[in-house]
C-alpha positions, 0 to 999 in steps of 0.5 A: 945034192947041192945047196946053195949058200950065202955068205955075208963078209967084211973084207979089205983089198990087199992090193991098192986097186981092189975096192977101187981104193975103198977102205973096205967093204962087205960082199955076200958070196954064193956057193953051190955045195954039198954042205956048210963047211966046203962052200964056207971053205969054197967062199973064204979060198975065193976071196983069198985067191982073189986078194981080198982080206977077210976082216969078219964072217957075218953070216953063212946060210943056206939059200932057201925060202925062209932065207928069202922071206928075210929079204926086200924083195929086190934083195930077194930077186938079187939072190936068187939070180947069183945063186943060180949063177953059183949053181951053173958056173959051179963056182963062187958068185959075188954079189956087188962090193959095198964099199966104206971110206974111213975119216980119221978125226982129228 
């Protein structure tokens, strides 16, 4: 039986119009799997295909309510829609970009 996961990235636009021309920015990625090691594998292979660099993994955990406790309660709603998305498209869902500019001092 599958389980979903959420994967928590740091990720950088390999292209000039990822990230709508953002530094970078963090996404969390759902994934439907039998394991932790295809969906890790399943989130890692969407974001490369889909031309995004992988600066850091925060996290990858299994969606269930002790998961969901952790969260406000419009994060909780949130991901529970997208990973019940993961689970219908039988595919990866991402979250909303949260995207970061860098200043340099000078």
């Amino acid at each position: 039986m599958k389980k979903i996961f959420c994967g928590s990235f740091e990720v950088q636009g390999n292209t000039l119009d990822k990230l709508d021309g953002a530094a970078g920015g963090f996404v969390y990625c759902f994934s439907a799997d039998k394991d932790m090691y295809t969906a890790t594998q399943n989130m890692m292979n969407a974001l490369i295909e889909d031309e995004y660099e992988i600066m850091e993994v925060e996290y990858i955990k299994i969606v269930n309510e002790e998961f969901l406790e952790e969260l406000e309660e419009k994060d909780r709603k949130d991901f529970y829609t997208l990973g019940e998305k993961a689970i219908k498209n039988n595919d990866v869902v991402y979250s909303d970009f949260y995207t970061y500019e860098v200043t340099h001092l000078i």
